[in-house]
Structure formats: structure tokens, C-alpha cells
C-alpha positions in Angstrom: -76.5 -52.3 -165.6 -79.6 -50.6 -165.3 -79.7 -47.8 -163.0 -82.6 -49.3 -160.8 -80.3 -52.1 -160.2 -77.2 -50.1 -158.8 -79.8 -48.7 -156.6 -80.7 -52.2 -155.3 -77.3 -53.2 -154.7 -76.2 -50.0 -153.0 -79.4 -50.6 -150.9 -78.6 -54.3 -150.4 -74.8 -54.2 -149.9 -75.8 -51.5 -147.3 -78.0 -53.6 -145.4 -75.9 -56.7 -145.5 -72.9 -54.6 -144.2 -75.1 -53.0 -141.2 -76.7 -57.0 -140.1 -73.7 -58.7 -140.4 -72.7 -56.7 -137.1 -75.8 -55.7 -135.6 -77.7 -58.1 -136.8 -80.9 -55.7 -138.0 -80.5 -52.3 -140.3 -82.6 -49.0 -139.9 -84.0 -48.7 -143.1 -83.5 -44.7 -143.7 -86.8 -44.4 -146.1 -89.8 -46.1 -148.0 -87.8 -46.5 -150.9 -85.4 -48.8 -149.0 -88.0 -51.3 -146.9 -89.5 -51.6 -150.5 -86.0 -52.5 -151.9 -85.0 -54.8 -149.0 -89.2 -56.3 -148.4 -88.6 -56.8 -152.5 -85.2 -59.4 -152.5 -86.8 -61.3 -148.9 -86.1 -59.2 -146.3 -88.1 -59.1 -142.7 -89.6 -55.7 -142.0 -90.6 -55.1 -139.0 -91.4 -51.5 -138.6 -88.4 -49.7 -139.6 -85.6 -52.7 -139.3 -85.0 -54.8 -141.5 -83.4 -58.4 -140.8 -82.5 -61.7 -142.8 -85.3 -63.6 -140.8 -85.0 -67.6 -140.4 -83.5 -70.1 -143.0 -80.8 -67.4 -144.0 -77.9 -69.5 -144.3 -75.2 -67.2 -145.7 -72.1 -68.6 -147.9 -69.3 -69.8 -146.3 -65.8 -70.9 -148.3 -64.8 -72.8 -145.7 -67.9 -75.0 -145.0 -68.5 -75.4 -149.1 -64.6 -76.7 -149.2 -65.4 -79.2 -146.4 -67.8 -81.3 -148.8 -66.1 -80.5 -152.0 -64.9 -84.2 -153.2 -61.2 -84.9 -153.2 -61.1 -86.1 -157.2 -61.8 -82.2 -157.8 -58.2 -81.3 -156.6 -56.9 -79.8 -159.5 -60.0 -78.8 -161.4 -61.7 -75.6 -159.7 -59.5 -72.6 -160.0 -61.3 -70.1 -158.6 -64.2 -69.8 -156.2 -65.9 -66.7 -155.8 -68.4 -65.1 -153.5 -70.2 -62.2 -154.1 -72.3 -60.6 -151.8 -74.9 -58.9 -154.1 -74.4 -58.6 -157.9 -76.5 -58.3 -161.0 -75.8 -61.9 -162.5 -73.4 -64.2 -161.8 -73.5 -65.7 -165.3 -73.1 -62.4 -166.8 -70.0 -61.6 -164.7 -68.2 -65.0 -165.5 -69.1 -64.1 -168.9 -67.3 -61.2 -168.6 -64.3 -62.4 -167.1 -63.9 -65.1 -170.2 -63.3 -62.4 -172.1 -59.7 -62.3 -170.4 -58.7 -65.6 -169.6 -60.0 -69.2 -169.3 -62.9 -69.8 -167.1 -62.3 -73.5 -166.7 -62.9 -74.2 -163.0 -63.7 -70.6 -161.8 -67.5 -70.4 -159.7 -68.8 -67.5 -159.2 -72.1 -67.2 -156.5 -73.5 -64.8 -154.7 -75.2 -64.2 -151.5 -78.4 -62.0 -154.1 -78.6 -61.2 -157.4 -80.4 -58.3 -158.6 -81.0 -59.6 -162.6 -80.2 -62.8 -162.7 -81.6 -64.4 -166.0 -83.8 -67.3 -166.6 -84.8 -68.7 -169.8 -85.3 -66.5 -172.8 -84.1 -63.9 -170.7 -86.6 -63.5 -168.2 -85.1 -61.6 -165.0 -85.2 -64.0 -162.2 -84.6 -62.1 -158.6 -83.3 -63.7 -155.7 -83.9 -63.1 -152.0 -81.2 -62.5 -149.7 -79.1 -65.4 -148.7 -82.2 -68.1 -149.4 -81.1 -69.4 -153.1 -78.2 -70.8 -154.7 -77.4 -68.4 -157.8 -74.3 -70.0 -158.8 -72.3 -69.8 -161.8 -69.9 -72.5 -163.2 -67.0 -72.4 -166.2 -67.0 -75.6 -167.7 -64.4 -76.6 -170.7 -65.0 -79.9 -172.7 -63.3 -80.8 -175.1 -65.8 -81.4 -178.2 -67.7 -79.2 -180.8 -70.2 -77.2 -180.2 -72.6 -78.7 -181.8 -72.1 -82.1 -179.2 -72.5 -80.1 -176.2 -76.2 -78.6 -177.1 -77.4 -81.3 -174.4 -75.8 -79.9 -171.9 -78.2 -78.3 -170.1 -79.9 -81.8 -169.9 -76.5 -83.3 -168.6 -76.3 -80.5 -166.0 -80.0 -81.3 -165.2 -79.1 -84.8 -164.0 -76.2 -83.4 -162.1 -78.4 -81.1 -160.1 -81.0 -83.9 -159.7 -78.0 -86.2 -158.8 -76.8 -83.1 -156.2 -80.4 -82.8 -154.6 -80.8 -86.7 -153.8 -77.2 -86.3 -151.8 -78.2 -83.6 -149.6 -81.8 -86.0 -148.9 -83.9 -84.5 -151.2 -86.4 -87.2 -152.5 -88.6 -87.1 -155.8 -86.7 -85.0 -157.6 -87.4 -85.0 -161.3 -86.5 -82.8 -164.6 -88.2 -80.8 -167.2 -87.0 -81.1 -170.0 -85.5 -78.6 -171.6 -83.8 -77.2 -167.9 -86.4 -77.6 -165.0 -85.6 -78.7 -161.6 -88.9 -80.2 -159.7 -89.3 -81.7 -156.7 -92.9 -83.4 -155.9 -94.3 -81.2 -159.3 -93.5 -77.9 -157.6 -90.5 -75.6 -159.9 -87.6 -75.8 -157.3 -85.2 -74.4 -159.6 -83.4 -73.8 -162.9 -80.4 -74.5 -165.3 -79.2 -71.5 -167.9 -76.0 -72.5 -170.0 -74.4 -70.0 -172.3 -71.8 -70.8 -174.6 -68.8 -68.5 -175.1 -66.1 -70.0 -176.7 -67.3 -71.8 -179.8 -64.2 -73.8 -181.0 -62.9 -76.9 -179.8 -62.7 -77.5 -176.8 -65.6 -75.2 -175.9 -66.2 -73.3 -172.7 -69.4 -72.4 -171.1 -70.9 -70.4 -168.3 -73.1 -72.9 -166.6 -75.8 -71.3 -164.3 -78.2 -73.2 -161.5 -80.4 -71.6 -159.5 -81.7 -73.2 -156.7 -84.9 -72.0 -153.9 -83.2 -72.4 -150.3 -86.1 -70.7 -147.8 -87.3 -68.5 -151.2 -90.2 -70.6 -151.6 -92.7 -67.8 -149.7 -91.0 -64.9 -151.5 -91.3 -66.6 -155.4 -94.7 -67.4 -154.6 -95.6 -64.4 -154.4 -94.6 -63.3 -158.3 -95.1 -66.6 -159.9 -98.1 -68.5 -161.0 -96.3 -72.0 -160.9 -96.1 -74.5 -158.3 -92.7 -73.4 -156.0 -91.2 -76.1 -154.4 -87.9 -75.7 -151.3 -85.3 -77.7 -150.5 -86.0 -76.2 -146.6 -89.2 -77.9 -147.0 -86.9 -80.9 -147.3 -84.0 -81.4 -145.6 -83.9 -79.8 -141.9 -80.6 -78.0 -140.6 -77.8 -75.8 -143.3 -77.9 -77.4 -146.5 -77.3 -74.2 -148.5 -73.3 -74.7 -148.2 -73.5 -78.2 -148.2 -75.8 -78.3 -151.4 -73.1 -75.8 -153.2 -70.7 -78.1 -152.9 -72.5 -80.8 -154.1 -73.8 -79.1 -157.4 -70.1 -78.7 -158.1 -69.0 -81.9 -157.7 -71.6 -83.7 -160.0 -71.9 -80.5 -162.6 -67.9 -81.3 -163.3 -67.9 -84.7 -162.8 -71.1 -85.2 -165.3 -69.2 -83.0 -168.3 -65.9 -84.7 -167.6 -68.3 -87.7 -167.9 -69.9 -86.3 -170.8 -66.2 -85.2 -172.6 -65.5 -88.8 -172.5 -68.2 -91.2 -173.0 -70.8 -89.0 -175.4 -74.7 -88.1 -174.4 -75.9 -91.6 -174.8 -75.8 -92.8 -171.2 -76.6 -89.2 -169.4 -79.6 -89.6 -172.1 -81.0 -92.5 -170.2 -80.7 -91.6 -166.9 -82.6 -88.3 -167.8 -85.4 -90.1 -168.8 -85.5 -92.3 -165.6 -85.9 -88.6 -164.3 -88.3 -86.8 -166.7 -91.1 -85.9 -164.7 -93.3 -85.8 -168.2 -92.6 -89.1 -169.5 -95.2 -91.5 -171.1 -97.5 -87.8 -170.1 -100.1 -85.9 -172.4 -98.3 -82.4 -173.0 -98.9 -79.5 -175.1 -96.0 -78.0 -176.6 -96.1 -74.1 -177.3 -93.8 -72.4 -179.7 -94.1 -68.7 -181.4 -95.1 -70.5 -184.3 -97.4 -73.2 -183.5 -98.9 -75.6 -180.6 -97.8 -79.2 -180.6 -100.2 -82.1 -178.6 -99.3 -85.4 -177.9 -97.4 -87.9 -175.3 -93.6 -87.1 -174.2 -91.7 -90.4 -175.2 -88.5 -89.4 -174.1 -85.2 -87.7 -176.0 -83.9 -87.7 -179.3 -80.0 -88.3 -179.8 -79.2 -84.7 -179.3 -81.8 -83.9 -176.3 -84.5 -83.4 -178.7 -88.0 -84.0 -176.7 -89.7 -86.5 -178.6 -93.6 -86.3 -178.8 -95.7 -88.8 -180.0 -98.9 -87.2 -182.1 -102.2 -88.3 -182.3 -101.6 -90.0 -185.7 -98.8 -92.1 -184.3 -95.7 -90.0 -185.6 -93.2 -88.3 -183.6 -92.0 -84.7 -183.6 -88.4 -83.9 -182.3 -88.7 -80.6 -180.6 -85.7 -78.5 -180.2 -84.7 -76.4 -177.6 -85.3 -72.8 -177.6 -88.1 -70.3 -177.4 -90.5 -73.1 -176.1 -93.1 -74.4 -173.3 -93.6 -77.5 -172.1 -96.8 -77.9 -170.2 -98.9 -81.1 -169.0 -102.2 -81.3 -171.1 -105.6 -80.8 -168.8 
């Protein structure tokens, strides 16, 4: 861990500590109002505070909307109050056991990963960064779609909790109304049958005004949505239709988790560039391939299966 990171957390996990009891913390120098102003903390002067729309993590309420047909499957669930990654940390506990049905979340996250290993930083207590081990029982090589089939779960979780116009991005892009609401990251770390992967979501809840602020993308937030707590709610959610879609997925193959992505593809039937290290692709998004391939339509009427990877999807102007 990188030693501006242990700084952070010892800054963070100081903070938290001091506010869960006094409800403010006396930030002792510049270095820490940066730190705390930095992961979505109120300043005011020389206190710092969670603000409004901090919904901390609560077992209890996140067990209340868990369904009953999970009974059996989850393991584990963990909460962390600040740590450097979730998926990193379940990756690391798979190399001692089974992660099958452990979660792992945490109140902050101090380098959590996007795609192609961007560091993604959350504010305090205002996203989900949650982490999921998932086994299925297939080859590798089937469960390269899984990030899609995770993508419909998310989708699936949003619309219960009232969120409407939710769509995807193909190849793991949450939107709601156009704006980037949040993110799916799935790393594989057992590779033979049956195969077990850290699943990560990451989801704004109140970050919206913080991510803005770094990003040059349309942000949207599920606050800006649904009025009253819906962080715990929403947790619960995303974990029962993440483990219901794989155990849908273990079953019955891609095919049918294939067409409901595309009733959700927010690019479909669209004119989209698609950027590559090695070259630029134009044409219209016609849906997916077998395998999740995005399938593009060129100007001379053929289509090009684009694989996932070190890629960017963007609407052409």
C-alpha cells in the first residue's frame, strides 16, 4: 500500500472514530482538512463533519432486505470502515480459503480500482464500494460475460430501490438518465472449474458533487433519485440479484442475460466511435455477440465484434 494511502486511512479512521461520538472532529493541521475536504468531508473552519446524505453501513438494516432464498449462500459479510480496496482485500483473503459468499464493503476506500486500473476514490460514507465472491460452476472462458451479467443485476437492483432509466454501457457502465452513476470491476482468481471471482460495484450515494469535481463525464446519484436511506437498502439489493443472476447464469448459459442487456444498452441502434491503443472503430452499436462481444455495424455494412479490454466506448458527435 502506498505510503500516502496509510496516511489517509490513519487520517480517516481518526476522524470517523472522533464523529461517531461527537459528531464533528478538530482537524489538528492543513494536511488533514486536505485529507478529509479530499474523500467528501465538510469543513467548516477547523471541524470537519460527514455533512447531509451520509448514510453509514448498518448489518442489521442490510440483513432486513436481504431475500430469504439467500439463506445459505452468503458466508461472510464484512464492513470496513476505511480500507484501500475492497476487491484487493477479498482477493487476498482467496488466497486462503473459498470466497464463495463472503462481501466485503466499506464505509471509504482510499484506492479503489476502476477499469484498467484507474484509482477510483470514494467519499465518506456517500458510495457503495462493495466487493462480492462469486463461485460458478463453468470454465473460464464462459464466464468472460460476467461483467455484463452483473451489469443487469445492478440495473435490476437500481429499479427496486425506484430508480428509473437506468441503462448499461457496455463493457461495465452503470447510467442513469446518460449521467456515469457507477461501475462494475470483476477479477478472476481461481481459473479452474468451478471458477471464483471477486466481483466489485461501485455505486455514487450523495458523491455526485464530490466526483464532479475530478471527472469530465456526466455524474449521475441515486440521492437525486430516491428520497430517504437507500444506501443500506440498495446494498442489499445488489446482493440479492448479483447471486441470483450468476446462479442464473451457472445454469441456463448467457443467452437470456444477453437479451435483457440489450433491452438495457443505453448505446443501441447509436453512432459510436470505438477507441482502442491500436486503432479507432466508427459505426452503429447493434447489440452483443455470443460471448458479450459489442457488435458494431461499419459504414460498409459489416460488423466488428469488439472485445473487452483496454477500450472506450463513446457516442459519435
Amino acid at each position: 500500500m502506498a505510503h500516502s494511502d496509510v496516511i489517509a486511512q490513519e487520517v480517516l479512521m481518526k476522524a470517523y472514530t472522533k464523529i461517531s461520538s461527537s459528531k464533528s472532529y478538530v482537524c489538528q493541521d492543513e494536511r488533514e482538512l486536505n485529507i478529509l475536504k479530499r474523500f467528501g468531508f465538510e469543513i467548516i473552519g477547523d471541524r470537519a463533519n460527514l455533512g447531509e446524505g451520509a448514510e453509514l453501513l448498518d448489518a442489521d438494516q442490510i440483513s432486513i432486505h436481504l431475500s430469504d432464498d439467500l439463506e445459505g449462500t452468503l458466508r461472510n459479510i464484512e464492513i470496513l470502515t476505511c480500507t484501500d480496496s475492497t476487491n484487493d482485500r477479498l482477493q487476498e483473503r482467496s488466497k486462503e480459503m473459498s470466497i464463495d459468499g463472503h462481501i466485503m464493503m466499506a464505509e471509504v476506500q482510499t484506492a479503489g480500482r476502476g477499469r484498467r486500473g484507474r484509482k477510483w476514490e470514494t467519499p465518506f460514507g456517500k458510495t457503495v464500494a462493495l466487493s462480492l465472491g462469486v463461485s460458478i460452476d463453468m470454465p473460464a472462458s464462459a464466464v468472460s460475460c460476467l461483467s455484463l451479467v452483473v451489469g443487469v443485476a445492478v440495473a435490476e437492483a437500481l429499479l427496486s430501490v425506484g430508480v428509473a432509466d437506468v441503462r448499461l454501457k457496455w463493457p461495465n457502465d452503470v447510467l442513469i438518465e446518460g449521467g456515469k452513476v457507477g461501475g462494475i470491476l470483476t477479477e478472476l482468481v481461481v481459473a479452474t472449474k468451478p471458477v471464483e471471482v471477486v466481483v466489485g460495484i461501485g455505486i455514487n450515494v450523495g458523491s455526485a458533487s464530490t466526483i464532479r469535481q475530478v471527472v469530465d463525464y456526466p455524474v449521475a446519484d441515486v440521492c437525486d433519485y430516491v428520497e430517504g436511506p437507500v444506501r443500506n437498502r440498495l446494498v442489499a439489493e445488489l446482493i440479492n440479484h448479483v447471486v441470483r443472476q450468476c446462479r442464473y447464469l451457472e445454469a441456463n448459459g448467457f443467452a437470456s442475460l444477453r437479451e435483457r442487456w440489450m433491452q438495457l444498452d443505453a448505446f443501441r441502434s447509436r453512432e459510436v466511435v470505438i477507441t482502442s491503443p491500436n486503432e479507432r472503430v466508427h459505426g452503429k452499436a447493434v447489440g452483443l455477440g455470443s460471448n458479450g462481444e459489442l457488435l458494431i455495424q461499419t459504414e460498409d455494412g459489416k460488423r466488428r465484434k469488439i472485445l473487452g479490454g483496454d477500450v472506450s466506448l463513446r457516442e459519435l458527435a
